[in-house]
N, CA, C and O atoms as a printed pandas DataFrame, in Angstrom:
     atom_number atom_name residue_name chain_id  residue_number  x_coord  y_coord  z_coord
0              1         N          UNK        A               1    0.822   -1.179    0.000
1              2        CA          UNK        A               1    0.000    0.000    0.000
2              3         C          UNK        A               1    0.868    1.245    0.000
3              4         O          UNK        A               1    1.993    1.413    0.472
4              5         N          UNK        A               2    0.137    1.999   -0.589
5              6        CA          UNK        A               2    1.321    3.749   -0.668
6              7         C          UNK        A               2    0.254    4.131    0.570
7              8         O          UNK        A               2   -0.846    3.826    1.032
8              9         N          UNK        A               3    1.812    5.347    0.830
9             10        CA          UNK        A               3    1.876    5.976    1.834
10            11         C          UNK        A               3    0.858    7.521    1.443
11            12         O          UNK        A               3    1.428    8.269    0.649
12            13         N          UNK        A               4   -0.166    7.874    1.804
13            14        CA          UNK        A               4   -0.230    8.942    1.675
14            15         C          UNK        A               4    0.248    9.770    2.430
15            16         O          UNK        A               4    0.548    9.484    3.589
16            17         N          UNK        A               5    0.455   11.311    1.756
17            18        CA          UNK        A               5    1.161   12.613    2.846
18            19         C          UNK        A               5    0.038   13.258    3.779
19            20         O          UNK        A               5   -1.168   13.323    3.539
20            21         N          UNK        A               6    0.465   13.544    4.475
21            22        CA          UNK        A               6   -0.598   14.705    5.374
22            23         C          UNK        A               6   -0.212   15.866    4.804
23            24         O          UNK        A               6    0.846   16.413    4.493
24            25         N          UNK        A               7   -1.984   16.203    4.729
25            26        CA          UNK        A               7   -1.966   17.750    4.085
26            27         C          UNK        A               7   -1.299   18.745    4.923
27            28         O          UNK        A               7   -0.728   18.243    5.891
28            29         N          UNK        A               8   -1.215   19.959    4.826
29            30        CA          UNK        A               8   -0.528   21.106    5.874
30            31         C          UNK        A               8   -1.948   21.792    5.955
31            32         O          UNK        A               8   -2.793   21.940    5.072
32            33         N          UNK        A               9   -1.954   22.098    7.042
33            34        CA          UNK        A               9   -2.908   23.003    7.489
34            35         C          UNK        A               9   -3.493   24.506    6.443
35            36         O          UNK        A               9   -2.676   25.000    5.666
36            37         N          UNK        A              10   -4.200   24.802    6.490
37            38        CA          UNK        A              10   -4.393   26.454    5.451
38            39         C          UNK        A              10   -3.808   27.602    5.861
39            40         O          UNK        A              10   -4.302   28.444    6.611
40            41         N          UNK        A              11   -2.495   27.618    5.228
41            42        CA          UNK        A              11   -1.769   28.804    6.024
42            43         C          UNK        A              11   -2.231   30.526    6.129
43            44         O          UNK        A              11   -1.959   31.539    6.774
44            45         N          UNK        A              12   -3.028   30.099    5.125
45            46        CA          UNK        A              12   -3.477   31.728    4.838
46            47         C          UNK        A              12   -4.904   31.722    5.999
47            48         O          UNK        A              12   -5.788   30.880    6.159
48            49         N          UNK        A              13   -4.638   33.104    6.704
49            50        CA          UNK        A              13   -5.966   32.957    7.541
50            51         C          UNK        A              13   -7.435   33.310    7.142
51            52         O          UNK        A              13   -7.721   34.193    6.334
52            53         N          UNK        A              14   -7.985   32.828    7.546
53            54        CA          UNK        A              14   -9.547   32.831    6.878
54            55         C          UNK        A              14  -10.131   33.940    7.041
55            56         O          UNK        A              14   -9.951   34.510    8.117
56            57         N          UNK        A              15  -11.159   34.682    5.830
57            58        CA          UNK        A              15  -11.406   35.938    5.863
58            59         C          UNK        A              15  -13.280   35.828    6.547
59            60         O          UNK        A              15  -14.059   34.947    6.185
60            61         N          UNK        A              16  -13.568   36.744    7.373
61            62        CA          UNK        A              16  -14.922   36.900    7.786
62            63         C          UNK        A              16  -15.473   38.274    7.140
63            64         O          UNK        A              16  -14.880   39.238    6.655
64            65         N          UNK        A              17  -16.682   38.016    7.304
65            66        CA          UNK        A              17  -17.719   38.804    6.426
66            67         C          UNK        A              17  -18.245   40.060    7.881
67            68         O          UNK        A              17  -18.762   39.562    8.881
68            69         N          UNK        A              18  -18.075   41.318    7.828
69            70        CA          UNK        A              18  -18.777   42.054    8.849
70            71         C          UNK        A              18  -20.292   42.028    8.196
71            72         O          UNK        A              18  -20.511   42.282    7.012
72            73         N          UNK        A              19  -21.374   41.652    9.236
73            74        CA          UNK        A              19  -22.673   42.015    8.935
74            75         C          UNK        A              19  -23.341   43.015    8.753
75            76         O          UNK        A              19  -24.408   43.012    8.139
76            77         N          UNK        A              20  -22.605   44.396    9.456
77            78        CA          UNK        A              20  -23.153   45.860    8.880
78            79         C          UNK        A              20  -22.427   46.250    8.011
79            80         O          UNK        A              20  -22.982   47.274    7.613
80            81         N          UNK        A              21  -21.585   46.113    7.475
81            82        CA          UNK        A              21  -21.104   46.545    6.494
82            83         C          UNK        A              21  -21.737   45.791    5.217
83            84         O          UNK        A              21  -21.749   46.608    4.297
84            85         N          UNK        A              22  -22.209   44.691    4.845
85            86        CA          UNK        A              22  -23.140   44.023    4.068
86            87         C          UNK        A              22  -24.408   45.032    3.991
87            88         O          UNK        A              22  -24.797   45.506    2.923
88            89         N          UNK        A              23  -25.055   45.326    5.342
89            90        CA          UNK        A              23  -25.925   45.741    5.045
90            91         C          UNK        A              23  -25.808   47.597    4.810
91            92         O          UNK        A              23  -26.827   48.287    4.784
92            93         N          UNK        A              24  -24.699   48.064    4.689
93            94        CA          UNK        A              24  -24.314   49.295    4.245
94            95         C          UNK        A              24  -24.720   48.840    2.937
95            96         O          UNK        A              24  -25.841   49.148    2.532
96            97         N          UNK        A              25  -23.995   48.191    2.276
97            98        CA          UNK        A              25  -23.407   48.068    0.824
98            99         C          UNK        A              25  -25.122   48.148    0.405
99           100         O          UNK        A              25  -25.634   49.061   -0.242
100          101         N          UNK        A              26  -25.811   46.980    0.942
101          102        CA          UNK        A              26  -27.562   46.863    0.321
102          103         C          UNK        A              26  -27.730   48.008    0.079
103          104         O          UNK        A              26  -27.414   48.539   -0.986
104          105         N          UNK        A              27  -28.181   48.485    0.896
105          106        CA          UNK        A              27  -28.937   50.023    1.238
106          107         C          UNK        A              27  -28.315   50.944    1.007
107          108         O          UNK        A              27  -28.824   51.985    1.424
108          109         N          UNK        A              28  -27.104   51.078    0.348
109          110        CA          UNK        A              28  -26.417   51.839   -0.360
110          111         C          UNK        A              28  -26.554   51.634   -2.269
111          112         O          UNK        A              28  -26.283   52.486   -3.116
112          113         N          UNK        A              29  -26.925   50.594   -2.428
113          114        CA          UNK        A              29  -27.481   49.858   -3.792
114          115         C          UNK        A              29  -28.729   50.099   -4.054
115          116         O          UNK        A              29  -29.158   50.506   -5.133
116          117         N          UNK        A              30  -29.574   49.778   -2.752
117          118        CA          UNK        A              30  -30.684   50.189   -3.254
118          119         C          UNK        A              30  -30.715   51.637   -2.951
119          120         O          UNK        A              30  -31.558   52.082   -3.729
120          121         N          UNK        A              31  -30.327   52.453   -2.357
121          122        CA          UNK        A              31  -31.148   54.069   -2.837
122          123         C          UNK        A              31  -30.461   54.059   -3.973
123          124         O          UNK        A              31  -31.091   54.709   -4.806
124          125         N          UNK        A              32  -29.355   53.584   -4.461
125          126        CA          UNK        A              32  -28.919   54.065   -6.024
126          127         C          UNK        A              32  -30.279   53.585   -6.857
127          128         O          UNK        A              32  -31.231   54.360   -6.769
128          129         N          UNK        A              33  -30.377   52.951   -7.280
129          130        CA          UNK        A              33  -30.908   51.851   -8.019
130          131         C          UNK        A              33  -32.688   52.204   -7.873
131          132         O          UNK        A              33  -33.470   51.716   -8.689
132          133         N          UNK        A              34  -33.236   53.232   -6.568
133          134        CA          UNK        A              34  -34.300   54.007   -6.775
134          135         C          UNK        A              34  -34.417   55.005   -6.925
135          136         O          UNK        A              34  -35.583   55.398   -6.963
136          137         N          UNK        A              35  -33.278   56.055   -7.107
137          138        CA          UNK        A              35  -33.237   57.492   -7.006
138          139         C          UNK        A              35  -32.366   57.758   -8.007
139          140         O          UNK        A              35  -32.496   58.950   -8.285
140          141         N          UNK        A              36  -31.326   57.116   -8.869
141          142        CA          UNK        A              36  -31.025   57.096  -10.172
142          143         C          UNK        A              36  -31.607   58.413  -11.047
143          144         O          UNK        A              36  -32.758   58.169  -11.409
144          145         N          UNK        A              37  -31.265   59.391  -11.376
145          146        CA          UNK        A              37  -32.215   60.527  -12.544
146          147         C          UNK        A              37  -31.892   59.418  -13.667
147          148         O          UNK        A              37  -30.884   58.779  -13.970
148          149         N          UNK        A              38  -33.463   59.497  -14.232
149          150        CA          UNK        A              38  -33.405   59.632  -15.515
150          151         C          UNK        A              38  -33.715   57.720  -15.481
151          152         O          UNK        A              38  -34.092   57.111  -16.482
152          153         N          UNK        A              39  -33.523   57.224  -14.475
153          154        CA          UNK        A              39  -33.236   55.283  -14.819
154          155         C          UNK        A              39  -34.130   54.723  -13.612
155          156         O          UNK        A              39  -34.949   53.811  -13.726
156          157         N          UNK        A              40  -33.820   55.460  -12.378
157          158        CA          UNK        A              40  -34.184   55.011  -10.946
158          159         C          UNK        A              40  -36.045   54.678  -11.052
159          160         O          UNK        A              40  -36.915   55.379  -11.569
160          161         N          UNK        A              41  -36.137   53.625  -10.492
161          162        CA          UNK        A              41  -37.221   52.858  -10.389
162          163         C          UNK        A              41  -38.577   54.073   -9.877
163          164         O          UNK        A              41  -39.600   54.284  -10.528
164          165         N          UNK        A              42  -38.202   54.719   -8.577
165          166        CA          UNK        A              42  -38.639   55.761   -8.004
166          167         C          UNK        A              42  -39.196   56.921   -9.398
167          168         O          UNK        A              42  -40.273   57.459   -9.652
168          169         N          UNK        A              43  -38.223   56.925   -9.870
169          170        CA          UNK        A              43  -38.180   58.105  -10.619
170          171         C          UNK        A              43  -38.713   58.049  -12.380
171          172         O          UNK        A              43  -38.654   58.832  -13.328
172          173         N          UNK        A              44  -39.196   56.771  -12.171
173          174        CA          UNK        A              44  -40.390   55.763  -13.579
174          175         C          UNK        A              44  -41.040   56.377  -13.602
175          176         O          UNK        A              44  -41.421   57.013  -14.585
176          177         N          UNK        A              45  -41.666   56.461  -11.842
177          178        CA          UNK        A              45  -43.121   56.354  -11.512
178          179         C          UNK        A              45  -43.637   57.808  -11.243
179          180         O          UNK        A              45  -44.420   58.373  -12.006
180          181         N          UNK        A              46  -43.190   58.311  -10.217
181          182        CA          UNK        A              46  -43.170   59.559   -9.788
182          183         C          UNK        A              46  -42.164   60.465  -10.248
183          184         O          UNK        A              46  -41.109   60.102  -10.769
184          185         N          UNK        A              47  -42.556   61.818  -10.017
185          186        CA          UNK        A              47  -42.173   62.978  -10.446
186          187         C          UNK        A              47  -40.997   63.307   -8.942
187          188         O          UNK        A              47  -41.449   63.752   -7.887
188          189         N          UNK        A              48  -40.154   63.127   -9.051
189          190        CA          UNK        A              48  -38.868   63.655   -7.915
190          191         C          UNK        A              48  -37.852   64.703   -8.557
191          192         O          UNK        A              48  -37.402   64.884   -9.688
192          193         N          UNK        A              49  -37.683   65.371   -7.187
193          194        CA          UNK        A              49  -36.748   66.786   -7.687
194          195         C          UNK        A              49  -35.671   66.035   -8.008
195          196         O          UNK        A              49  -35.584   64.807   -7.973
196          197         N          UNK        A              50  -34.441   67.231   -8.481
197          198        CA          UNK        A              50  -33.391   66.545   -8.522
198          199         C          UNK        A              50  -32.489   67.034   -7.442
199          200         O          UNK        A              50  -31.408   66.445   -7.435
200          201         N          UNK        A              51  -32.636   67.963   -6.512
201          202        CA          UNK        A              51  -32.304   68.105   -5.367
202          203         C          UNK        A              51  -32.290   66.580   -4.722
203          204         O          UNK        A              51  -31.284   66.127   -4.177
204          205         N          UNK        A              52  -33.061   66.124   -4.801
205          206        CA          UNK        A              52  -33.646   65.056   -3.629
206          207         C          UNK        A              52  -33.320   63.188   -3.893
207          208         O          UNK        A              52  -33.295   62.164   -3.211
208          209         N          UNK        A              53  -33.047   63.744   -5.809
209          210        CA          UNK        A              53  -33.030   61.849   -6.447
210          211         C          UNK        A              53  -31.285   62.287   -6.308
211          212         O          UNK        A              53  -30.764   61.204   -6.043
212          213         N          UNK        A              54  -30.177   63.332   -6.360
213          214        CA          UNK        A              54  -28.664   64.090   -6.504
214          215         C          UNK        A              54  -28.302   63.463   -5.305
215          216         O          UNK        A              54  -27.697   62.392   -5.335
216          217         N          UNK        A              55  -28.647   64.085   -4.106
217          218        CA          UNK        A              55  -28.517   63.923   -2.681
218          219         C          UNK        A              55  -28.793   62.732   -2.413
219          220         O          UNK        A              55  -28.600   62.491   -1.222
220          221         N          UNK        A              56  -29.176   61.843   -3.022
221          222        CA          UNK        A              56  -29.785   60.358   -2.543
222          223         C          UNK        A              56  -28.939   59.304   -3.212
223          224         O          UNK        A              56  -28.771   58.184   -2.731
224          225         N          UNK        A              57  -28.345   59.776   -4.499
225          226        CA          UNK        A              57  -27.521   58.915   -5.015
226          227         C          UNK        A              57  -26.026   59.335   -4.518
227          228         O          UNK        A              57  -25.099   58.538   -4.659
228          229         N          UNK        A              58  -25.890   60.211   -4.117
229          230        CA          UNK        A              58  -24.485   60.712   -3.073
230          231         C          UNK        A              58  -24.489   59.887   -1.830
231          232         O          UNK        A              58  -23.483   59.349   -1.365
232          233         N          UNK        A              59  -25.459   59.836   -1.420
233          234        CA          UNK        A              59  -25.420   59.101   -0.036
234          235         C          UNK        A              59  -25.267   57.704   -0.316
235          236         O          UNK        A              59  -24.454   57.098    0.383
236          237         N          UNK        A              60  -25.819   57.146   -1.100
237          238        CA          UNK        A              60  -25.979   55.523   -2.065
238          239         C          UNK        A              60  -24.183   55.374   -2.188
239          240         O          UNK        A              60  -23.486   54.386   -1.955
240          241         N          UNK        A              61  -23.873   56.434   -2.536
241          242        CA          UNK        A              61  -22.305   56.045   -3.243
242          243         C          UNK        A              61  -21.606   55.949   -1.567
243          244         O          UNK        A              61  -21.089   54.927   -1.114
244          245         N          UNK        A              62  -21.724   57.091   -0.919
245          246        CA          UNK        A              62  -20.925   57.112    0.433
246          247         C          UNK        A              62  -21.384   55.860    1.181
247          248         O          UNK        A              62  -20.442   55.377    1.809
248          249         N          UNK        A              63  -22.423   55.238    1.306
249          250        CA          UNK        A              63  -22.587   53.950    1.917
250          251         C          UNK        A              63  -22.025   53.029    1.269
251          252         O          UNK        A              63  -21.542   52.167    2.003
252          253         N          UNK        A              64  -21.850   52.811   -0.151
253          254        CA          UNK        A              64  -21.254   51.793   -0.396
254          255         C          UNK        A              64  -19.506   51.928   -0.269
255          256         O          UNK        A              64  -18.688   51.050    0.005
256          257         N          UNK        A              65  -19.312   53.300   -0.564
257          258        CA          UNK        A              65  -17.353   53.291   -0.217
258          259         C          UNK        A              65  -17.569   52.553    1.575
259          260         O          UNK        A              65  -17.200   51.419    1.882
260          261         N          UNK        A              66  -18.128   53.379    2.365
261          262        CA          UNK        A              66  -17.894   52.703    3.970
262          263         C          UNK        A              66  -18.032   51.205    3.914
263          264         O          UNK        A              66  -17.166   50.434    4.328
264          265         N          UNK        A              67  -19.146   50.854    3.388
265          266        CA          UNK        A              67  -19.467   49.314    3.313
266          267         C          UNK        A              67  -18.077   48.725    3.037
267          268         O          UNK        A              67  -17.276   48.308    3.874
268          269         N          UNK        A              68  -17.909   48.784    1.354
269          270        CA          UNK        A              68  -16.777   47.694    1.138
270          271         C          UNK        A              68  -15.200   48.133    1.547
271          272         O          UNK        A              68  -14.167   47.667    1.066
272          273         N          UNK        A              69  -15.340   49.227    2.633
273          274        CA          UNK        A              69  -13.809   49.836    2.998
274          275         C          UNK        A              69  -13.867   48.503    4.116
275          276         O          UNK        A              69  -12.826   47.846    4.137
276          277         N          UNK        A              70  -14.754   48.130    4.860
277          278        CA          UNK        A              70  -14.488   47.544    6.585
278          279         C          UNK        A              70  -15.329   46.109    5.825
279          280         O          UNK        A              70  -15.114   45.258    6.688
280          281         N          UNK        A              71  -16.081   45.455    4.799
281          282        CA          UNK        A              71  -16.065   44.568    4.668
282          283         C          UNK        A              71  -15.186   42.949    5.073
283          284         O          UNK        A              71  -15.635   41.987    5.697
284          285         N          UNK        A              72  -14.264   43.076    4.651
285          286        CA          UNK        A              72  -13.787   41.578    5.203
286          287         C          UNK        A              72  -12.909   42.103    6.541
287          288         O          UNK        A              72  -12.534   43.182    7.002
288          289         N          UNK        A              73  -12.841   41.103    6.778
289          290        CA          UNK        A              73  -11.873   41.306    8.224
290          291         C          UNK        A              73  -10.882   39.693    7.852
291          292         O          UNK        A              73  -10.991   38.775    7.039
292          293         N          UNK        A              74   -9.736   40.122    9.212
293          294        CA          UNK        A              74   -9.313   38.516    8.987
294          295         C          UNK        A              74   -9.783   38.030   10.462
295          296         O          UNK        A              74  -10.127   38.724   11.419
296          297         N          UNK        A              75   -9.697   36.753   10.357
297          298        CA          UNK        A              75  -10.344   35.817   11.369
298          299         C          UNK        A              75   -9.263   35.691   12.273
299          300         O          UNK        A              75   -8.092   35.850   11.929
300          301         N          UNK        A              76   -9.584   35.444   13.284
301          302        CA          UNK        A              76   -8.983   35.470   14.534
302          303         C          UNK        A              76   -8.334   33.961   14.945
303          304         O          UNK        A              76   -8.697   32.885   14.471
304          305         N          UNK        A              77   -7.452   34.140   15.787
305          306        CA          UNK        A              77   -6.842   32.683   15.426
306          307         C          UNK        A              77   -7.121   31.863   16.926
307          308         O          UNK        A              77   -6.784   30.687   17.058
């Protein structure tokens, strides 16, 4: 019979997921994705300023930079 080797352990440490920062990223997707000028779902239907759909997709963008800045972490050993 052959000898098999023993594997080595996973040297690289394992990455974890933060749960508010996931849910930054959502809710940073979705106000894009409803307040969009000109595309935004919101803005199909109803009549919105652009004060209000401008300011909403700014905030959409700033939640998603925070989100995927603190997204992964490394795991603790």
């Amino acid at each position: 019979m052959a000898k098999t080797t023993k594997q080595e352990p996973n040297s690289k440490p394992g990455k974890r997921i933060r749960f508010f920062s996931v849910l930054l990223v959502l809710l940073g997707a979705d106000l894009i994705l409803l307040f969009a000028p000109g595309v935004g779902i919101l803005n199909s239907i109803f009549y919105i300023g652009e004060a209000i759909t401008w300011s909403a997709v700014a905030a959409g963008l700033v939640l998603l930079v925070f989100g995927f800045r603190n997204l992964y972490t490394k795991r603790r050993s």
